[in-house]
NUFILUM-275525 format. One line per 10 residues: their letters; for each residue y negated, x negated, z negated of C-alpha. Coordinates in pm, 1 decimal. Example, Ala and Ser with C-alpha at 12.3 -4.5 7.8 and 13.67 -1.06 7.14 Angstrom:
// NUFILUM-275525
AS = 450.0:-1230.0:-780.0  106.0:-1367.0:-714.0
***
This chain:
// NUFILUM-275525
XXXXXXXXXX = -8763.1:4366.0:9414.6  -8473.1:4378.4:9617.7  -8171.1:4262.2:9431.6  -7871.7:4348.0:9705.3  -7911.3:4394.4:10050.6  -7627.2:4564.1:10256.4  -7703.5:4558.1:10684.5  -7443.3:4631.6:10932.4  -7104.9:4680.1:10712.5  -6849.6:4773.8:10909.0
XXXXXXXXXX = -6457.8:4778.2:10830.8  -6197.0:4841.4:11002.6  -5791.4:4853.8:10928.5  -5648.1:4829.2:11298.2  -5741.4:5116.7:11476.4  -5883.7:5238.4:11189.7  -6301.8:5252.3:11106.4  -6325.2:5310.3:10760.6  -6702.9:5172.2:10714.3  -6949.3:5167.6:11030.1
XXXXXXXXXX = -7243.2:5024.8:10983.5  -7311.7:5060.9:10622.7  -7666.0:4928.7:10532.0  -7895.6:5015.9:10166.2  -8001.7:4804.5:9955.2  -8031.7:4795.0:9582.5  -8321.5:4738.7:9357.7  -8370.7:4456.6:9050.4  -8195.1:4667.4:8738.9  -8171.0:4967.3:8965.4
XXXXXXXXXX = -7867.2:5225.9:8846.8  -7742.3:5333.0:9211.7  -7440.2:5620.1:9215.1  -7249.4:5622.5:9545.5  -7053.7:5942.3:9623.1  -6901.8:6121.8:9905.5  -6609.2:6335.6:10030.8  -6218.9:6231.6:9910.1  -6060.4:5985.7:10141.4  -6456.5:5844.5:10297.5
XXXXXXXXXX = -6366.4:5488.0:10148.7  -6558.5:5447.3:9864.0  -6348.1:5227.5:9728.5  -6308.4:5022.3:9963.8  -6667.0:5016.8:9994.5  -6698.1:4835.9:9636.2  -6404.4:4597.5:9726.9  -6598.0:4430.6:10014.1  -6917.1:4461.4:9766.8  -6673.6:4246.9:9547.3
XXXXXXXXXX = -6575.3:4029.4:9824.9  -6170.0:4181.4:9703.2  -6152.7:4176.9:10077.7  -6309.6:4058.4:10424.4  -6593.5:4232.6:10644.5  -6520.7:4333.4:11001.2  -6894.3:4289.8:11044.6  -7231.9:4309.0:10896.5  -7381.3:4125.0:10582.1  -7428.3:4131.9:10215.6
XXXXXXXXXX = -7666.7:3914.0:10021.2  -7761.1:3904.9:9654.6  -8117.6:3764.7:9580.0  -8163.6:3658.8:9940.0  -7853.7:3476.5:9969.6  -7489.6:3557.9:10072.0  -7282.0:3716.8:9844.7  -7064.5:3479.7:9719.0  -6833.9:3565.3:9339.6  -6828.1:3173.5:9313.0
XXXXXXXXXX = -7206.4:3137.0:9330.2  -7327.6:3505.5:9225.5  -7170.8:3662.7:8911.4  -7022.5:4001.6:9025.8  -6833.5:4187.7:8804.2  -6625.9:4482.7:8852.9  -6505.7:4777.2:8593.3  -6200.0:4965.4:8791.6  -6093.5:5320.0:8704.2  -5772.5:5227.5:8580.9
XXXXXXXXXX = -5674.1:5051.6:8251.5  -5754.3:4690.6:8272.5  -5734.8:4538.7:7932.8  -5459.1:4220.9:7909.8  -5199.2:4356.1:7658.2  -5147.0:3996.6:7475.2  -5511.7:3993.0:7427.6  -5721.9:4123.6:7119.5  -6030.0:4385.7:7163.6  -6232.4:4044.4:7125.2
XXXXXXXXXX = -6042.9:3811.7:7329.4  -6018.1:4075.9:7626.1  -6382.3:4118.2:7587.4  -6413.2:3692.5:7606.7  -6222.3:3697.2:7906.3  -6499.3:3723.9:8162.6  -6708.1:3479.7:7980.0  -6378.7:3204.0:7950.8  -6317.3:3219.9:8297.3  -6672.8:3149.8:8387.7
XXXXXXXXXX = -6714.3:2857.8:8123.0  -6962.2:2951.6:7916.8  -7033.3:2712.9:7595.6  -6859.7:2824.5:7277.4  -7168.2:2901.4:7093.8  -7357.6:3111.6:7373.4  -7029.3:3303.5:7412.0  -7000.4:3375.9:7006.0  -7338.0:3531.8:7029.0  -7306.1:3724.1:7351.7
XXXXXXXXXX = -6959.1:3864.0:7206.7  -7144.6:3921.1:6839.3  -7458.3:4141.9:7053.1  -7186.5:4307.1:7324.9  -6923.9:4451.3:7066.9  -7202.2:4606.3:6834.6  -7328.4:4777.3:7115.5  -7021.1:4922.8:7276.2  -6882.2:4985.4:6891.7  -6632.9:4825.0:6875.9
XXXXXXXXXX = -6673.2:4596.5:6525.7  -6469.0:4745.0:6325.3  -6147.6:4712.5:6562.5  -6209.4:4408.7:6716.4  -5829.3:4230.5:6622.4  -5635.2:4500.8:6714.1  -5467.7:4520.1:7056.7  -5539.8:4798.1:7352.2  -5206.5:4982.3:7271.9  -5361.7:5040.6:6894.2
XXXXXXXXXX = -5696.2:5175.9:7046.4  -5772.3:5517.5:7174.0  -5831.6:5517.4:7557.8  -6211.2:5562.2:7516.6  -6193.5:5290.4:7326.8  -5986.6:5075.7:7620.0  -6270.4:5146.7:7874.0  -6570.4:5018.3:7610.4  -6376.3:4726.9:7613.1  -6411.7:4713.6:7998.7
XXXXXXXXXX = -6738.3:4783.4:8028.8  -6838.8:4572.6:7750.8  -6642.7:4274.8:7912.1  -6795.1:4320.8:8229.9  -7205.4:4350.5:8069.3  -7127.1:4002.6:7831.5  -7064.5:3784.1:8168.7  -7485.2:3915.6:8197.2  -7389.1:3985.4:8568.2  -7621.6:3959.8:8845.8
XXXXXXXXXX = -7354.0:4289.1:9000.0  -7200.1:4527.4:8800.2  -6977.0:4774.1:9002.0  -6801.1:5068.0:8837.0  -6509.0:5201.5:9069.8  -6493.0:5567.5:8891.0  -6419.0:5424.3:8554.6  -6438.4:5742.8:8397.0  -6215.4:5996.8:8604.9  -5905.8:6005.6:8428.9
XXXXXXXXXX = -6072.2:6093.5:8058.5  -6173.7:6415.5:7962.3  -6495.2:6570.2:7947.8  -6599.4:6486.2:7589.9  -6498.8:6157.8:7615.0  -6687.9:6081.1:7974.0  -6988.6:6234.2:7850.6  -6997.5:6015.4:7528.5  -6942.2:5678.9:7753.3  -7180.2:5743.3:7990.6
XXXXXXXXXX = -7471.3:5811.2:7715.5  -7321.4:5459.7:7598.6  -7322.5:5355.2:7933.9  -7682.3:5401.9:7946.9  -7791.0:5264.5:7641.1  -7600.7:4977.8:7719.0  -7782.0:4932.9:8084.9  -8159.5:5029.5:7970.6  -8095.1:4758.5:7717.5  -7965.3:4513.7:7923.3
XXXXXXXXXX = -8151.0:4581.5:8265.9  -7828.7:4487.1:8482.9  -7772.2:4598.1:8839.4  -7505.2:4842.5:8874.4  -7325.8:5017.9:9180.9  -7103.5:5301.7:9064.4  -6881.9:5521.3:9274.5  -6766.8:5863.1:9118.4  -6644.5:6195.8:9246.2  -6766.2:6356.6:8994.3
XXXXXXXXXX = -7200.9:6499.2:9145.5  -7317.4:6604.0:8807.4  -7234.4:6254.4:8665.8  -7432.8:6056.4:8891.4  -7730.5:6301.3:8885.8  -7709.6:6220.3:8505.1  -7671.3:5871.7:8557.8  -7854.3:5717.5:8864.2  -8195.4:5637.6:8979.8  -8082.2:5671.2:9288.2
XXXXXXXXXX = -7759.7:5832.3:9452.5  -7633.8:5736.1:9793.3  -7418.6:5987.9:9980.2  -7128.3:5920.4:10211.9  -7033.8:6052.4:10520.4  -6670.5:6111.1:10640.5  -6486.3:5842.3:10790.0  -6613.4:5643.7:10945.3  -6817.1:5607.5:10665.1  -7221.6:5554.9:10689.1
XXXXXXXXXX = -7487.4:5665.5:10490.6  -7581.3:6039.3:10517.4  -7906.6:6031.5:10274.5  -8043.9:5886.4:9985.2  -8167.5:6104.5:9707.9  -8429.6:6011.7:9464.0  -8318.1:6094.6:9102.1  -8680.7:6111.1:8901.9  -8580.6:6230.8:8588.1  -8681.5:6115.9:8214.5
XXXXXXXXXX = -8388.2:6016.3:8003.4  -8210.5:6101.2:7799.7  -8128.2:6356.1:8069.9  -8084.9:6726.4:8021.4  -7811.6:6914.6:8237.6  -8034.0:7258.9:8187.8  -8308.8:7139.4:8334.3  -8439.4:7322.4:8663.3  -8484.3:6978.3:8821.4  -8169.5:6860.3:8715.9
XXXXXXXXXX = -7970.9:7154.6:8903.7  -8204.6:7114.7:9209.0  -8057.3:6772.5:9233.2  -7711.4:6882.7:9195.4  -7729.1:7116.8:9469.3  -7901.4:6944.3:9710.0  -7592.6:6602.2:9686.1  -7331.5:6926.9:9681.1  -7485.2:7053.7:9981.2  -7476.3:6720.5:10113.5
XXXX = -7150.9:6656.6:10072.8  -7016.2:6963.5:10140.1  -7100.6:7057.6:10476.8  -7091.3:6859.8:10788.7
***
């Protein structure tokens, strides 16, 4: 079941095409990686995904109906720090779910199920400059999953940690996801990280941007980066990306 659909999405900044004619679209609960050369406009791709900022052309509906962040419940884990300083581990977690009204009790329960998943229990008074920066993007992702969105995009929310630490949050990631069933878009630079994470990765062209292929990523999880299969995939989105 489709849960996005994406036809036609084109952007442009003056004389500028950044995006031409952009159009995929996204499965029910589907984990969908997006990557592609430095500079192609990935994230700008997410931001009109978002709705951050305005179409030149083309469409994008969510279950059949225009994508709309006051109707549809998109949310959106960027790559930089985004915790509110003046806010607890819990209360930045809340956020999402305070802004969008939900009842008291509902939210007590979603925040109870959320932080033991991500955690995060035993830390949940102190403030982001008392937590590690692994620790900081948890609380990110974990704010984003307890709003239950109907889109979750991930703008490379990994790229600045190092490699223990990204390795440990995505296997979180995915725990979180394959217990939750959400849809998520997420851009990265990094090839072996989507392999690992998506069931599907979409690559980007150069500007102007369109989609060069979609590759298939049929592998059991947990995922093992020695596997034959594994480095197959690899190759083949390097190759991809890599020549032109």
């Amino acid at each position: 079941m489709s849960k996005v659909s994406v036809t036609g999405l084109t952007k442009e900044f003056g004389d500028l095409t950044v995006l031409k004619d952009v159009s995929f679209e996204v499965n029910k609960g589907e984990f969908l990686c997006i990557v592609g050369p430095t500079g192609c406009g990935k994230t700008t791709f997410l931001n009109l995904l978002a709705k951050l900022i305005p179409a030149t052309k083309g469409t994008i509906y969510i279950d059949n109906e225009e994508a709309d962040p006051k109707k549809h419940n998109i949310s959106f884990v960027f790559q930089e720090p985004s915790s509110l300083p003046w806010r607890t581990v819990k209360d930045n977690i809340a956020y999402g779910m305070q802004v969008k009204k939900i009842p008291p009790a509902e939210m007590e329960a979603r925040l109870e199920k959320v932080i033991d998943l991500v955690g995060l229990s035993d830390c949940i008074n102190l403030y982001p400059n008392e937590i590690s920066a692994s620790m900081e993007q948890r609380v990110a992702i974990a704010r984003a999953f307890a709003t239950n969105p109907d889109l979750l995009l991930m703008d490379e929310p990994y790229g600045q940690l190092d490699l223990k630490l990204r390795f440990y949050l995505e296997d979180e990631l995915i725990r979180i996801w394959t217990e939750s069933k959400n849809t998520v878009i997420f851009i990265t630079h990094n090839i072996e990280e989507s392999v690992y994470l998506a069931d599907r990765i979409l690559v980007l062209s150069n500007k102007p941007t369109t989609v060069k292929q979609e590759v298939l990523v049929d592998l059991p999880r947990p995922r093992n980066i020695l596997d034959p299969e594994f480095s197959r995939i690899r190759n083949q989105v390097t190759d991809l990306i890599k020549w032109w």
